[in-house]
N, C-alpha and C positions, 0 to 999 in steps of 0.2 A: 444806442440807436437815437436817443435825443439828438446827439452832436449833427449826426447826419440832417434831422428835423430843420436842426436851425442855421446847419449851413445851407443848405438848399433854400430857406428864406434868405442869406445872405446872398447867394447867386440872384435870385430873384430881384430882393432890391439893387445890384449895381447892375443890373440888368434892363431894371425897368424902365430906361428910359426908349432904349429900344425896342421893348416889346409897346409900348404906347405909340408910338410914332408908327409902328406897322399895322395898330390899333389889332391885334389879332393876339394867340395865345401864344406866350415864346415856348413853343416845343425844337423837340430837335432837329425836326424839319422844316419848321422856319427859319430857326436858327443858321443852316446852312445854305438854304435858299436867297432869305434879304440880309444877310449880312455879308461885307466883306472880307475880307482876311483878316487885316488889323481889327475889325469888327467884334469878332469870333474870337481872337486871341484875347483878346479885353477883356470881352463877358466869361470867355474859359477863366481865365487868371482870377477873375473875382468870383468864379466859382472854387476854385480849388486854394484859394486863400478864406473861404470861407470856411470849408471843409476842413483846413489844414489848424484853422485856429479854434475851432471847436474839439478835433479831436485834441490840441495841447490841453485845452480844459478837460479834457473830460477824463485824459490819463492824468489830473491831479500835477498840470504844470511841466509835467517832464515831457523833454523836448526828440524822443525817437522817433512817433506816431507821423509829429509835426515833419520832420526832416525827411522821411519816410514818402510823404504824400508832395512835398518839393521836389525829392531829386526823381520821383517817378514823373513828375510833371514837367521840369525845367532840363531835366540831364540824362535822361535816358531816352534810347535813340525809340523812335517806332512809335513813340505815346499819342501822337498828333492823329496817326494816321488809324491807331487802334479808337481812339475817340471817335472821329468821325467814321468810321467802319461800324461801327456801336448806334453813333445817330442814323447812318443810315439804315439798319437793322430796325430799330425803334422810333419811325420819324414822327410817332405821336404822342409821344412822351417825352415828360420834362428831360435841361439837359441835367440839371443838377440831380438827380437820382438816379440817371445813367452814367456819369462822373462816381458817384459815390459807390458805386457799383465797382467800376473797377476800380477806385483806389482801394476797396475793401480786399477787391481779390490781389492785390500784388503786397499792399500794407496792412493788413489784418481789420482789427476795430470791432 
C-alpha cells in the first residue's frame, strides 16, 4: 500500500501545476471539468507512471506489476472511458486513488 501512497504524491506533483492555476482542489471532478483533453491525458500518464514505478519498487525490481499497469493503461481498449466513468462516479475524490483502484483491480498489488 506504500507504493500506492507515493504514487498518488507523484500524480499530484506533475499535476500541480494545474490544480494551482484553477487555484482549487484537483479532484475528479475538476479534473474533467477545467481540463482539456490533452490536459487530462498528461496528468493521467503522470499518474499511472507514478503508480507503475512505485509498484516496480515495491515487487523488488521485477518488471510484471510494472508492465501490467502500462499495457492496462496505454493498450487496452475501453481504459479511458472506464477512468473517466470512475471520475464521474466519485467527482470528489482524488484522481490518483481512483486510478490506483482500478489498476489494482485488473493488476493485483
Amino acid at each position: 500500500m506504500l507504493w500506492v501512497k507515493r504514487a498518488v504524491l507523484a500524480g499530484f506533483i506533475a499535476g500541480f501545476g494545474a490544480s494551482v492555476a484553477a487555484q482549487e482542489q484537483m479532484t475528479a471532478g475538476s479534473l474533467t471539468t477545467n481540463m482539456n483533453a490533452d490536459e487530462r491525458i498528461s496528468f493521467l500518464a503522470g499518474i499511472v507512471e507514478g503508480l507503475a514505478t512505485a509498484r516496480y519498487y515495491a515487487d523488488d525490481k521485477q518488471p510484471e506489476g510494472r508492465k501490467c499497469i502500462y499495457d492496462w493503461f496505454y493498450r487496452t481498449d475501453g481504459t479511458l472511458r472506464k477512468v473517466y466513468a470512475a471520475f464521474d462516479r466519485y467527482p470528489d475524490q482524488f484522481p490518483g486513488p481512483i486510478m490506483a483502484v482500478l489498476i489494482r483491480s485488473k493488476c493485483g498489488g
